[in-house]
mmCIF file of the N, C-alpha and C atoms, coordinates in Angstrom:
data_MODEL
# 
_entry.id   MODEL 
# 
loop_
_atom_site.group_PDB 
_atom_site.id 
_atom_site.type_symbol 
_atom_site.label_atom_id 
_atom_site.label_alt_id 
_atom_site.label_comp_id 
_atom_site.label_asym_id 
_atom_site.label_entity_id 
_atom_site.label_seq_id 
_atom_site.pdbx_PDB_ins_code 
_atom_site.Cartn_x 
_atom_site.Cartn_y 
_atom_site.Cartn_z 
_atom_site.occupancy 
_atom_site.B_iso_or_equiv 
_atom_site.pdbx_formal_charge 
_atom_site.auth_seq_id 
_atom_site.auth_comp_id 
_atom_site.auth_asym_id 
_atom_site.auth_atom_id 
_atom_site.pdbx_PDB_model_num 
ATOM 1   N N  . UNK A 1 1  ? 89.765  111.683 54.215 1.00 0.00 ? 1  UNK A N  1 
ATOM 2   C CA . UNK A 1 1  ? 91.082  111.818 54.824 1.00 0.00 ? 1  UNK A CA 1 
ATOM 3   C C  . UNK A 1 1  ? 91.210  113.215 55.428 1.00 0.00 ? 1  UNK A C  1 
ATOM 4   N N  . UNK A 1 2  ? 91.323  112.854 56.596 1.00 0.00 ? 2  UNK A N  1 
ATOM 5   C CA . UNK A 1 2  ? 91.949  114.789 57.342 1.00 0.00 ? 2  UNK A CA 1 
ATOM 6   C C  . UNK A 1 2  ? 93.559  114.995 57.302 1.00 0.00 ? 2  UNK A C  1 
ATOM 7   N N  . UNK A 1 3  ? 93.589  116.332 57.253 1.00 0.00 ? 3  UNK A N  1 
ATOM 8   C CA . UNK A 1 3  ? 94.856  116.996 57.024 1.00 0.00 ? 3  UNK A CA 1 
ATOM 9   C C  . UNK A 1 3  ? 94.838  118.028 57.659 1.00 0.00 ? 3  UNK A C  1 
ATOM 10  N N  . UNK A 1 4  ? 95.782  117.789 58.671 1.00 0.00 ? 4  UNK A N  1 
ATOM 11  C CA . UNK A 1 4  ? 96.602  118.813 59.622 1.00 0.00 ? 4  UNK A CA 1 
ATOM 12  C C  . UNK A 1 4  ? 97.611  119.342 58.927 1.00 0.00 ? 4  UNK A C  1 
ATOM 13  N N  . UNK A 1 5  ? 98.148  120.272 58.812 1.00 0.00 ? 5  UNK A N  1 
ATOM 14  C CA . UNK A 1 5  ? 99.250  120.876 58.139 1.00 0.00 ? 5  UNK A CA 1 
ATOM 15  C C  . UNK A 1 5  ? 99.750  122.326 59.135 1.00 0.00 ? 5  UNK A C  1 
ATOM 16  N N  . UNK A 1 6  ? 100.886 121.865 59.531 1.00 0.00 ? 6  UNK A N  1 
ATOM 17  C CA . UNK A 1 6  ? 101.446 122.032 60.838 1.00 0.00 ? 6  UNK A CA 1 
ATOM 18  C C  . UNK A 1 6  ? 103.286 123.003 60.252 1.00 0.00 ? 6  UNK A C  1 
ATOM 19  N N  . UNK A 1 7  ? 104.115 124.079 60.115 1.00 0.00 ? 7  UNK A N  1 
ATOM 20  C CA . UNK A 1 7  ? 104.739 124.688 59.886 1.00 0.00 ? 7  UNK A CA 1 
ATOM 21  C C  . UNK A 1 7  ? 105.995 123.647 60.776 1.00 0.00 ? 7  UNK A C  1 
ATOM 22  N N  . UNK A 1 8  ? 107.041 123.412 59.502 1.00 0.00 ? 8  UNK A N  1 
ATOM 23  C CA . UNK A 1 8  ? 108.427 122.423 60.487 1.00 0.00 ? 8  UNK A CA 1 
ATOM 24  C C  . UNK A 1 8  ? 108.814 123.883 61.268 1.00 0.00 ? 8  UNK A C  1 
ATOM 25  N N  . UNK A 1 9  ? 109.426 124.803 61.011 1.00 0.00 ? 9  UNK A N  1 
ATOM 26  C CA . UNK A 1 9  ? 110.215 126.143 61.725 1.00 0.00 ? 9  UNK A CA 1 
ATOM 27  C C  . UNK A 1 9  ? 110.042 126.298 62.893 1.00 0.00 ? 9  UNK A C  1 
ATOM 28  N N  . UNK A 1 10 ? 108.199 125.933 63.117 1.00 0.00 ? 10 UNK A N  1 
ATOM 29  C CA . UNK A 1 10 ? 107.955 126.425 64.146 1.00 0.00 ? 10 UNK A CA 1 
ATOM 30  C C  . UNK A 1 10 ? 108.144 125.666 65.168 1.00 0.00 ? 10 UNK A C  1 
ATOM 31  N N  . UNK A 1 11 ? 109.029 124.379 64.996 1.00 0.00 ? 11 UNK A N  1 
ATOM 32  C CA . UNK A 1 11 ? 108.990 123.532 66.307 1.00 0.00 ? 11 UNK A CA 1 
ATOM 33  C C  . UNK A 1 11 ? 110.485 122.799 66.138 1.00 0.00 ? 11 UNK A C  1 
ATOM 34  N N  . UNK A 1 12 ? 111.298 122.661 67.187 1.00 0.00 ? 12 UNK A N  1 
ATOM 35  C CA . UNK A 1 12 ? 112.343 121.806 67.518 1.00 0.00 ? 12 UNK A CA 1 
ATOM 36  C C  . UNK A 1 12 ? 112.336 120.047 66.611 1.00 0.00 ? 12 UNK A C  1 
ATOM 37  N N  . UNK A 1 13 ? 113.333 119.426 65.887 1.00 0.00 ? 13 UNK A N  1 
ATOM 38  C CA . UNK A 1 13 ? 113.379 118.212 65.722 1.00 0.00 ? 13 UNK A CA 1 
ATOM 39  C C  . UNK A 1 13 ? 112.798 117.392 67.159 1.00 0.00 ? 13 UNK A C  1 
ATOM 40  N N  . UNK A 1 14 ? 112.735 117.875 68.498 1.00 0.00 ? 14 UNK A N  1 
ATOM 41  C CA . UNK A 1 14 ? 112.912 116.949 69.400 1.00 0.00 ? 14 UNK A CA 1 
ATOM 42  C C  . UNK A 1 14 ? 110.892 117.447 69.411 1.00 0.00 ? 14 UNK A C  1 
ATOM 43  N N  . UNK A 1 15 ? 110.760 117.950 69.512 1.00 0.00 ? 15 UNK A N  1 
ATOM 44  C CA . UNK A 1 15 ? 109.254 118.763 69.615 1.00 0.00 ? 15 UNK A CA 1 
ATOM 45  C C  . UNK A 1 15 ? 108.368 117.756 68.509 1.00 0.00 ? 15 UNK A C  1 
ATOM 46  N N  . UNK A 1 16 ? 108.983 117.989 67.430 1.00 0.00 ? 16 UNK A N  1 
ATOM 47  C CA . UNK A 1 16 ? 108.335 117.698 66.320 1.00 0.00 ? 16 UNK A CA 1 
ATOM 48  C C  . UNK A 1 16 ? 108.288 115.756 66.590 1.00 0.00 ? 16 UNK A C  1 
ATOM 49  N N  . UNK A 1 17 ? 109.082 115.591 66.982 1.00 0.00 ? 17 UNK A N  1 
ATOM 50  C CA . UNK A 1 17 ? 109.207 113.888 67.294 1.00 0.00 ? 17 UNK A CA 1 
ATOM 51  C C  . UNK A 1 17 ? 107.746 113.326 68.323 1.00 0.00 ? 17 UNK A C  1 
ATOM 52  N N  . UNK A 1 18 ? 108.093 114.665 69.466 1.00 0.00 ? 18 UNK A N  1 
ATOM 53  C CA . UNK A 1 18 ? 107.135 114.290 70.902 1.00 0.00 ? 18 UNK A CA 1 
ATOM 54  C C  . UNK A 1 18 ? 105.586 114.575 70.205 1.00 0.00 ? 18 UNK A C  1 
ATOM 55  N N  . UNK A 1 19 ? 105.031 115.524 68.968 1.00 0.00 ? 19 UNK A N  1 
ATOM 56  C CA . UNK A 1 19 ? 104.163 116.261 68.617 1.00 0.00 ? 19 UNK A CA 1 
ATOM 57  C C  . UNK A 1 19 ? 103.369 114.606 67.573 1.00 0.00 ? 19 UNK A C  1 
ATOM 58  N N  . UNK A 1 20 ? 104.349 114.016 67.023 1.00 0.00 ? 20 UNK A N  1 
ATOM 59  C CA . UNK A 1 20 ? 104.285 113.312 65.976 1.00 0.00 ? 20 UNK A CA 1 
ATOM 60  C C  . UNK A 1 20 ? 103.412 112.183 66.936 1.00 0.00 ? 20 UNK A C  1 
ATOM 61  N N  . UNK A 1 21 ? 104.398 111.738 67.929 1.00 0.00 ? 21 UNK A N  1 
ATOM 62  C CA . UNK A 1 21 ? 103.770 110.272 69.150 1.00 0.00 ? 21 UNK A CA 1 
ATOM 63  C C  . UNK A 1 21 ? 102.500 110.599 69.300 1.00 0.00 ? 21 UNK A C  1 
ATOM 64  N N  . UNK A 1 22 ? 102.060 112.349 70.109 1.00 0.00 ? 22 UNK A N  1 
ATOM 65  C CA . UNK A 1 22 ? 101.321 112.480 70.764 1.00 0.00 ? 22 UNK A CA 1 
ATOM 66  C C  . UNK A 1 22 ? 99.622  112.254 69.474 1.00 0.00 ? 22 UNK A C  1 
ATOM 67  N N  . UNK A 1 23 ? 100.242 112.744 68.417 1.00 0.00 ? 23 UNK A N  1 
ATOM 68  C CA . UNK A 1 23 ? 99.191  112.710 67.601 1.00 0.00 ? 23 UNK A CA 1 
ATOM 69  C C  . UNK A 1 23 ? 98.802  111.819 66.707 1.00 0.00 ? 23 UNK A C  1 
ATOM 70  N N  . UNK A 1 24 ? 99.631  110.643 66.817 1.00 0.00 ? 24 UNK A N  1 
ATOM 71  C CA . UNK A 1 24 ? 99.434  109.057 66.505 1.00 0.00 ? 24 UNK A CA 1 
ATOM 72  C C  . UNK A 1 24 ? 98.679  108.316 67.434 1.00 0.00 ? 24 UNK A C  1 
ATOM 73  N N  . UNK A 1 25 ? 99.138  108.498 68.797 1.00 0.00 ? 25 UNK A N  1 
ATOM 74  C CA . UNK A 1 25 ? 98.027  108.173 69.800 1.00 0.00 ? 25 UNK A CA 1 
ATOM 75  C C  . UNK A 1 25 ? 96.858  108.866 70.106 1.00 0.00 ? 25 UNK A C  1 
ATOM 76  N N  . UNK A 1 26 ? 96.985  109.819 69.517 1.00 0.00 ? 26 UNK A N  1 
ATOM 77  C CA . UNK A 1 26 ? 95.130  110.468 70.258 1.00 0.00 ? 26 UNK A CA 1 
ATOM 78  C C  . UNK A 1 26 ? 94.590  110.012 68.611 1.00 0.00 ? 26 UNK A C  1 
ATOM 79  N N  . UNK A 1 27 ? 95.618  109.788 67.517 1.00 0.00 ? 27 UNK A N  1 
ATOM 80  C CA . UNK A 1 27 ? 94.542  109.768 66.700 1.00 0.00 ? 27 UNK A CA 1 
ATOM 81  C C  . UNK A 1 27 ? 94.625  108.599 66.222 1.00 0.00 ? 27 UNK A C  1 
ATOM 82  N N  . UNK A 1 28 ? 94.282  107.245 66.050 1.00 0.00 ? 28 UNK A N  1 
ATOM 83  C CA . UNK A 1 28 ? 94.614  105.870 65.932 1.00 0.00 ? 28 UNK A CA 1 
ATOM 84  C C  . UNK A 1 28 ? 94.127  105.575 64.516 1.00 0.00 ? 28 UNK A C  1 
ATOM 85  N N  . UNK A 1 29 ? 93.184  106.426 63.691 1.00 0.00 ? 29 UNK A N  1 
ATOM 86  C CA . UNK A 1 29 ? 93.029  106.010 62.478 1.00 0.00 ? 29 UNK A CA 1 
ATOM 87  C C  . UNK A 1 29 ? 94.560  106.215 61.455 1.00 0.00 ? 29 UNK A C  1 
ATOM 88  N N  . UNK A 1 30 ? 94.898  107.681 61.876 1.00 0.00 ? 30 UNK A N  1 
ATOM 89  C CA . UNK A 1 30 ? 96.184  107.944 61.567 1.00 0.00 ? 30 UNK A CA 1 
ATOM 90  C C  . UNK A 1 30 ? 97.366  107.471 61.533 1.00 0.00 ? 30 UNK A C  1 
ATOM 91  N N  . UNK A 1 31 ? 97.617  107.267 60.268 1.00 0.00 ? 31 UNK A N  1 
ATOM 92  C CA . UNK A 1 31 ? 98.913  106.207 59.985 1.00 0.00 ? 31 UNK A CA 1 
ATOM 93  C C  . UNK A 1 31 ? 100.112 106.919 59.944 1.00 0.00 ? 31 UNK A C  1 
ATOM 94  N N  . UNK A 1 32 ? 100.529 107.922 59.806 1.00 0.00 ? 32 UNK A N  1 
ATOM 95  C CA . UNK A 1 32 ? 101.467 108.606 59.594 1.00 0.00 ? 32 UNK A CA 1 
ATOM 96  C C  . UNK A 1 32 ? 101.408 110.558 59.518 1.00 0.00 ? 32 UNK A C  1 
ATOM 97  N N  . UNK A 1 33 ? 102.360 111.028 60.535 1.00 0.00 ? 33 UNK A N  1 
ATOM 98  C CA . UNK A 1 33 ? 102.489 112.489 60.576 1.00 0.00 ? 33 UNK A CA 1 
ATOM 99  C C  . UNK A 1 33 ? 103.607 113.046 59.356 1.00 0.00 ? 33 UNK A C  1 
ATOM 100 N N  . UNK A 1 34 ? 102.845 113.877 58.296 1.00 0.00 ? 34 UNK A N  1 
ATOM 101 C CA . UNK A 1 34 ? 104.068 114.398 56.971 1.00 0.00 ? 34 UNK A CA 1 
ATOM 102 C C  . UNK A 1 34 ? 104.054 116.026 57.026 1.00 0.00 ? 34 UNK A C  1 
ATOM 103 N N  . UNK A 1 35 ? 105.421 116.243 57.812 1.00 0.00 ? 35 UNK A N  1 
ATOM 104 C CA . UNK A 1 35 ? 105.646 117.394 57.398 1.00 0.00 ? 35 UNK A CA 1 
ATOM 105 C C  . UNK A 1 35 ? 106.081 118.897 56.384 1.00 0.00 ? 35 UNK A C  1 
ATOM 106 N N  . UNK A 1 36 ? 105.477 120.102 56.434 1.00 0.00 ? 36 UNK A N  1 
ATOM 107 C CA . UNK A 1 36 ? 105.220 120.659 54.839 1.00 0.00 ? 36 UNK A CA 1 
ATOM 108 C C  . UNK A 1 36 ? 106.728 121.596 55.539 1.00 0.00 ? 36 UNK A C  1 
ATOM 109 N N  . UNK A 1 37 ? 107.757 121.328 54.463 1.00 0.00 ? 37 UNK A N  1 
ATOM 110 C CA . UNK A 1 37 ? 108.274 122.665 54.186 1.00 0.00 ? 37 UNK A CA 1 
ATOM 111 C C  . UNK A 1 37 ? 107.895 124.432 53.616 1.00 0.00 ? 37 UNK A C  1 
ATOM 112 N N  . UNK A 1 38 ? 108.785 124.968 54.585 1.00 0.00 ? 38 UNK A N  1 
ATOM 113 C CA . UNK A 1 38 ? 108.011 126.122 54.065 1.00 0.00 ? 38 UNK A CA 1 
ATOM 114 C C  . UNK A 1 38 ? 109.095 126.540 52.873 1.00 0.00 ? 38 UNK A C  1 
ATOM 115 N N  . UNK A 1 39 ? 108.735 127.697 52.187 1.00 0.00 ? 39 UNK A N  1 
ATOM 116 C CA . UNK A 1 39 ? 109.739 128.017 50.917 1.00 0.00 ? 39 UNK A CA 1 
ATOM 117 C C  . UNK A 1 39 ? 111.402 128.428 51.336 1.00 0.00 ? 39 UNK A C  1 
ATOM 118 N N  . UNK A 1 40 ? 111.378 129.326 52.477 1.00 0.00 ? 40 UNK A N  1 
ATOM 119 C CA . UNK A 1 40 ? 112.513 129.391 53.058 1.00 0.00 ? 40 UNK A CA 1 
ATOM 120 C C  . UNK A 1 40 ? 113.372 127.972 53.560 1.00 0.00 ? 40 UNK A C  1 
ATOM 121 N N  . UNK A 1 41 ? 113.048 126.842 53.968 1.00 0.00 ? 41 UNK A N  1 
ATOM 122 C CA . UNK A 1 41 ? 113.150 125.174 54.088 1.00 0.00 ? 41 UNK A CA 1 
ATOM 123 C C  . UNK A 1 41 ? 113.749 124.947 52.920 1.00 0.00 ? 41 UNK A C  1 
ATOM 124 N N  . UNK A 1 42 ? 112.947 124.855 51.696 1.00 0.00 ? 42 UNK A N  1 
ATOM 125 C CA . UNK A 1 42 ? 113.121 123.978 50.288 1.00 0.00 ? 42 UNK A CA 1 
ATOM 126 C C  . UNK A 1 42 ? 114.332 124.743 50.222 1.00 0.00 ? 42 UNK A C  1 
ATOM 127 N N  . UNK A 1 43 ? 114.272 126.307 49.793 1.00 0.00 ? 43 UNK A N  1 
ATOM 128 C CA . UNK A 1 43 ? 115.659 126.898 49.502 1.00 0.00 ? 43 UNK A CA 1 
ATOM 129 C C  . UNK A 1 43 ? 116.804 127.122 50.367 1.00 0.00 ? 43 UNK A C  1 
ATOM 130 N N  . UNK A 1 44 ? 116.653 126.475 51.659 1.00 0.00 ? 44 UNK A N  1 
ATOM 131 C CA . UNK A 1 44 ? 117.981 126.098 52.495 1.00 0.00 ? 44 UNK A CA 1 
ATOM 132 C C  . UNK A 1 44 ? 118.718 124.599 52.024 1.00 0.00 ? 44 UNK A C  1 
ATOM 133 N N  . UNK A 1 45 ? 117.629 123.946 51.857 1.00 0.00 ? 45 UNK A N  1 
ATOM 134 C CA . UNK A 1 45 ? 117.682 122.470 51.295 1.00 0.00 ? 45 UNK A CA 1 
ATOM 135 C C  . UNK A 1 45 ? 118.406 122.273 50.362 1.00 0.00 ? 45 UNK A C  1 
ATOM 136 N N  . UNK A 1 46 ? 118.225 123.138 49.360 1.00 0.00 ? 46 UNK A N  1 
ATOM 137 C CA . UNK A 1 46 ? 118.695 123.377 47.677 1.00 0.00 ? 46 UNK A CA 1 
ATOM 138 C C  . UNK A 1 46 ? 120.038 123.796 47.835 1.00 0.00 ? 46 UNK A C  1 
ATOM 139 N N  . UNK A 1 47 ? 119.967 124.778 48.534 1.00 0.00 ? 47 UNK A N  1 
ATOM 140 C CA . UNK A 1 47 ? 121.460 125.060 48.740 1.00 0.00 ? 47 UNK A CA 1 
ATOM 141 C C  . UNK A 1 47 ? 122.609 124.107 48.979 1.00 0.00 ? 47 UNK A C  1 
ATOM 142 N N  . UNK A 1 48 ? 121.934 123.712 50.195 1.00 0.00 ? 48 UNK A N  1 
ATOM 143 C CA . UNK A 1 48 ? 122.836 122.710 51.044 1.00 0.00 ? 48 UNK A CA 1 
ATOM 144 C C  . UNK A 1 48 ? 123.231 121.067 49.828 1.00 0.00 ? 48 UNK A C  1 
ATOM 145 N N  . UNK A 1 49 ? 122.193 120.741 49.592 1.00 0.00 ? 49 UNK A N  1 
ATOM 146 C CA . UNK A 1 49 ? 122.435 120.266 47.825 1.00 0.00 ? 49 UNK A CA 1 
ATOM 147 C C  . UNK A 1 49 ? 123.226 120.377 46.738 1.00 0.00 ? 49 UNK A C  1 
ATOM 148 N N  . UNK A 1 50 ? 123.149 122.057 46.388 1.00 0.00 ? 50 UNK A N  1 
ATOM 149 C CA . UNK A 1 50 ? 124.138 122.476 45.565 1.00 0.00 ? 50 UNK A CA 1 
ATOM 150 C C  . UNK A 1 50 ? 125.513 122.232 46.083 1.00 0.00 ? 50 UNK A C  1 
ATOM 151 N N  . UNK A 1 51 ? 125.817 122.448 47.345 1.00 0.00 ? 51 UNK A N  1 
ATOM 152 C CA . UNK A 1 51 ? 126.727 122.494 47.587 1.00 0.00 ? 51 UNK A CA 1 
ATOM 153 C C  . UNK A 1 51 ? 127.612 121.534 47.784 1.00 0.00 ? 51 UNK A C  1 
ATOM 154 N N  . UNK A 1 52 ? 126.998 120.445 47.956 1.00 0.00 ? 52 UNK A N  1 
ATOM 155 C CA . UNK A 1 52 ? 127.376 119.381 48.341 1.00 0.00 ? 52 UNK A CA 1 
ATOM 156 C C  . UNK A 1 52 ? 127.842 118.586 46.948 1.00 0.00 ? 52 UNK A C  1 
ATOM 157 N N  . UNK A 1 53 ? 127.048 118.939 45.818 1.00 0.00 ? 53 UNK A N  1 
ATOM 158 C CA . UNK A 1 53 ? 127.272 118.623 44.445 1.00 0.00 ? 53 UNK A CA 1 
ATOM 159 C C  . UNK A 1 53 ? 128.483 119.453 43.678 1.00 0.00 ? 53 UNK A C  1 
ATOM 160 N N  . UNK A 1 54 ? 128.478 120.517 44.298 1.00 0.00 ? 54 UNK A N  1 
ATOM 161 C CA . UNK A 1 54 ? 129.841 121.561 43.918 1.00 0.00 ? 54 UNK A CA 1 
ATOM 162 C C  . UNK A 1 54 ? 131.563 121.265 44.256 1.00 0.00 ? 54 UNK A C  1 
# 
């Protein structure tokens, strides 16, 4: 199994959508693109969590 591991920050939701197509079609064994949060991500996440639970 190969693994690309690609930073979410560094690219637009709309980017990350066009990035996802482009690399499902060039790569056809590939079933699915999973993106890695970075630590600054998880702890925006958490927050937004807490808060929502608060």
């Amino acid at each position: 199994m190969s693994v690309l591991t690609l930073k979410r920050y560094v690219l637009s939701e709309r980017e990350r959508e066009k990035l996802e197509d482009a690399l499902l079609t060039s790569f056809p064994e590939c079933e699915s693109v999973v993106w890695q949060l970075d630590d600054v991500e998880l702890g925006e996440l958490y927050h937004k969590k807490m808060q929502i639970k608060a």
